[in-house]
C-alpha positions as CSV (number, residue, x, y, z in Angstrom):
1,X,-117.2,11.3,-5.8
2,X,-115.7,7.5,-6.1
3,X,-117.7,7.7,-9.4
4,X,-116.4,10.6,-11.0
5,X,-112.9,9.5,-10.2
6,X,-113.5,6.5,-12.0
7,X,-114.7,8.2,-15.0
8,X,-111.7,10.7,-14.5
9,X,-109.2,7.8,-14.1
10,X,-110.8,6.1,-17.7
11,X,-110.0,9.4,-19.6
12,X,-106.3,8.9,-20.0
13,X,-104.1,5.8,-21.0
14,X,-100.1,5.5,-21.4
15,X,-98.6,2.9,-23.1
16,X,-95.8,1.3,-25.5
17,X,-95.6,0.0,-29.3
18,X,-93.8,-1.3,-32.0
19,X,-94.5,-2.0,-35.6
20,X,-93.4,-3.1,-38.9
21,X,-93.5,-0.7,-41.8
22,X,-93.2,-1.1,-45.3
23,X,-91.8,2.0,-47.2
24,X,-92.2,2.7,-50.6
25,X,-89.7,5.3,-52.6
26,X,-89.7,6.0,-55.9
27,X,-86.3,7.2,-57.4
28,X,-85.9,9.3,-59.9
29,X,-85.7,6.6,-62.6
30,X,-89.3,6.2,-61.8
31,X,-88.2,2.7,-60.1
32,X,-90.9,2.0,-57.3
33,X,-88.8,0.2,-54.2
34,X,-90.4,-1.3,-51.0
35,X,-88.2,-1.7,-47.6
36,X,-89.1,-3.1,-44.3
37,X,-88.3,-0.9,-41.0
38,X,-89.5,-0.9,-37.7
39,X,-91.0,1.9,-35.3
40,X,-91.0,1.9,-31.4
41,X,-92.4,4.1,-28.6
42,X,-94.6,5.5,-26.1
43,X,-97.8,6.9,-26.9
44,X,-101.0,8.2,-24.9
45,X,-104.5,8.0,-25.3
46,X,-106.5,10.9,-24.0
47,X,-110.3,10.6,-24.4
48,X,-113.6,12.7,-23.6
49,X,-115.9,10.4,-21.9
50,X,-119.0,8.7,-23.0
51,X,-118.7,10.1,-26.9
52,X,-116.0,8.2,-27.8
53,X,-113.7,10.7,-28.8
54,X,-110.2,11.8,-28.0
55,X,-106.2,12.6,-29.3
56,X,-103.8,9.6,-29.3
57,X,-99.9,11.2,-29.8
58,X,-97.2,9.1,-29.7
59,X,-93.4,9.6,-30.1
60,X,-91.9,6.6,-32.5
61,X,-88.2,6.1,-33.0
62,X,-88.3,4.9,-36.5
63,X,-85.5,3.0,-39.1
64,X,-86.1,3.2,-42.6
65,X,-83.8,2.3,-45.5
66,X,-83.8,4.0,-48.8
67,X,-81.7,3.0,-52.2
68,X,-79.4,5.6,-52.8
69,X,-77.1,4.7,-56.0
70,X,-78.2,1.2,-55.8
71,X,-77.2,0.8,-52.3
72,X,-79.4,0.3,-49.2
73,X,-79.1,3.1,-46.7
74,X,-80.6,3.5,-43.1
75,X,-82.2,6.5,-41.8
76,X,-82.9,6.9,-38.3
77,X,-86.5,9.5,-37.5
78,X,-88.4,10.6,-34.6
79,X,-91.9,10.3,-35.8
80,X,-94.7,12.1,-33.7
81,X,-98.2,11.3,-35.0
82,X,-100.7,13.6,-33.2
83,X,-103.9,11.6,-34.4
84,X,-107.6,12.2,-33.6
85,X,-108.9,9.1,-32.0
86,X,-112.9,7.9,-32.4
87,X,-113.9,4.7,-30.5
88,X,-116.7,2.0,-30.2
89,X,-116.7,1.1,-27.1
90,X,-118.5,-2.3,-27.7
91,X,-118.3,-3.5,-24.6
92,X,-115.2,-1.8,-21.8
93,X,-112.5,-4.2,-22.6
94,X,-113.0,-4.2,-26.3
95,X,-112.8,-1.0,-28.2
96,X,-112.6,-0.8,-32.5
97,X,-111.1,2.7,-33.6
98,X,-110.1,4.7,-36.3
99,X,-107.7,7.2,-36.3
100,X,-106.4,10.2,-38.9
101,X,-104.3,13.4,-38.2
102,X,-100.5,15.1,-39.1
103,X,-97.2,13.9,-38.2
104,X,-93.9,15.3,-37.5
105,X,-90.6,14.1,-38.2
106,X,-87.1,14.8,-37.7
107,X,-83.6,12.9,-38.6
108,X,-81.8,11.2,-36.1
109,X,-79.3,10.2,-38.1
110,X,-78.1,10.7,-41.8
111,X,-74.3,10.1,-41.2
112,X,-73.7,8.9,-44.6
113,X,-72.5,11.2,-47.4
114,X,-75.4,11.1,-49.3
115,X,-77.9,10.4,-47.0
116,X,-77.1,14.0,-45.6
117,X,-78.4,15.8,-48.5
118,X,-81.8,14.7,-47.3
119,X,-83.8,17.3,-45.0
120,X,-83.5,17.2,-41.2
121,X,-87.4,17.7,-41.1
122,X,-90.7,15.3,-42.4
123,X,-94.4,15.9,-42.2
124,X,-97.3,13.8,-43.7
125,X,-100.8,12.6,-43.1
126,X,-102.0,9.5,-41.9
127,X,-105.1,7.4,-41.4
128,X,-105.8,4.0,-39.5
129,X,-107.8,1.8,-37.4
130,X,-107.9,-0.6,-35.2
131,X,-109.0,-2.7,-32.2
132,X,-107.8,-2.0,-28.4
133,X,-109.1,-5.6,-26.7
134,X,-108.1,-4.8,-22.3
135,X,-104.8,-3.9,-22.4
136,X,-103.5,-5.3,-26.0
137,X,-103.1,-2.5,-28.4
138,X,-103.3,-3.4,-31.8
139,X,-103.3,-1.2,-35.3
140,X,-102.6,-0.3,-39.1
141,X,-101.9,2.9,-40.4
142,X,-101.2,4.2,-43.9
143,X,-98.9,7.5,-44.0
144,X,-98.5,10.3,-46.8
145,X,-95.2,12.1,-46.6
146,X,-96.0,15.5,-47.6
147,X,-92.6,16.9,-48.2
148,X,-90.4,16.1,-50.7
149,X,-87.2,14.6,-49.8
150,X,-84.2,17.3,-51.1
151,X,-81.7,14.4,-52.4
152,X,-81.4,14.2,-56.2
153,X,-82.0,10.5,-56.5
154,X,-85.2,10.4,-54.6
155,X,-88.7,12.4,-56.2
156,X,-91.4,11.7,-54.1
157,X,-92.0,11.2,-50.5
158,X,-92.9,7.6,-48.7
159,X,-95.5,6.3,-48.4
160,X,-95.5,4.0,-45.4
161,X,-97.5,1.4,-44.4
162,X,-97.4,-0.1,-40.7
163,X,-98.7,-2.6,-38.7
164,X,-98.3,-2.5,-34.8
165,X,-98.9,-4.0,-31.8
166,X,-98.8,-2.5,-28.3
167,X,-99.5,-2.6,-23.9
168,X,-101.2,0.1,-22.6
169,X,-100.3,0.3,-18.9
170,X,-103.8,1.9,-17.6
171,X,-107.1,0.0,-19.2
C-alpha cells in the first residue's frame, strides 16, 4: 500500500514560472520587429508512471509590446499552453523533456485606441524542451500564433520565443 501511494503521490506536480520572451511582428510594411516581454504563472505536471509520459498545462499572465504607428504598445494576455509532456527520467531528481501541444489566449488588456482593434482571442502551437533537475524547473519554447491579429498595421501573427525558469512545490 505505502508503495502505491508513493507511486500515486509522484504522478502529479504544482508549481510556479516566469520567462522571458522575445516577440517577433511583422507589420504591414513587411518590417520584421523583435520585443522583449515576460510571462508568469502556475502550472502542473501530471504524469502516467513508469512511461514517461504526461500533460503539463499552465496558466501564464503574459506582456507583450507591439509597434503600432511607430509607437511601442503593451498588451496584457492570459496564455494557457496545454502541452504533452515526454520525460527521461535519468535518474529521479533529474529529468530532460520535450514538450509540444495548442495554446489559448485571451486579452487582458487592449485599453489603447488602437490596440483595441486587435481580437480578444489567440491560439497557436508550440514546441520545447527542457530539463527538470529536483525541484528547479527550467525550459525553452518556441510558439506559432495561428490567428491573425485583425489590426490593419499588423499581418502575421508572433512568433514567440521564451525562456523560463521555475519551483515546482511537489518533486
Amino acid at each position: 500500500m505505502v508503495c502505491l501511494i508513493g507511486q500515486t503521490d509522484a504522478q502529479l506536480r504544482f508549481g510556479i514560472k516566469a520567462g522571458l520572451d522575445v516577440d517577433k511582428f511583422k507589420n504591414v510594411a513587411g518590417e520584421h520587429k523583435d520585443h522583449l516581454g515576460w510571462q508568469v504563472g502556475p502550472m502542473a505536471q501530471l504524469m502516467v508512471p513508469i512511461i514517461g509520459i504526461g500533460v503539463q498545462p499552465e496558466a501564464l499572465i503574459t506582456k507583450k509590446k507591439v509597434d503600432i504607428a511607430h509607437r511601442p504598445h503593451d498588451m496584457w494576455d492570459l496564455q494557457v499552453p496545454i502541452n504533452l509532456r515526454y520525460e527521461f527520467s535519468l535518474v529521479p531528481v533529474l529529468r530532460p523533456y520535450v514538450v509540444a501541444g495548442p495554446y489559448f489566449g485571451w486579452a487582458i488588456d487592449r485599453s489603447g485606441p488602437e490596440q483595441k482593434k486587435f481580437e480578444r482571442t489567440d491560439w497557436g502551437l508550440g514546441i520545447g524542451g527542457g530539463v527538470d533537475f529536483w525541484k528547479i524547473h527550467t525550459g525553452i519554447r518556441y510558439s506559432w500564433g495561428m490567428k491573425k491579429p485583425e489590426s490593419g498595421h499588423i499581418d502575421v501573427s508572433p512568433r514567440t520565443f521564451t525562456v523560463s525558469v521555475g519551483y515546482l512545490f511537489k518533486n
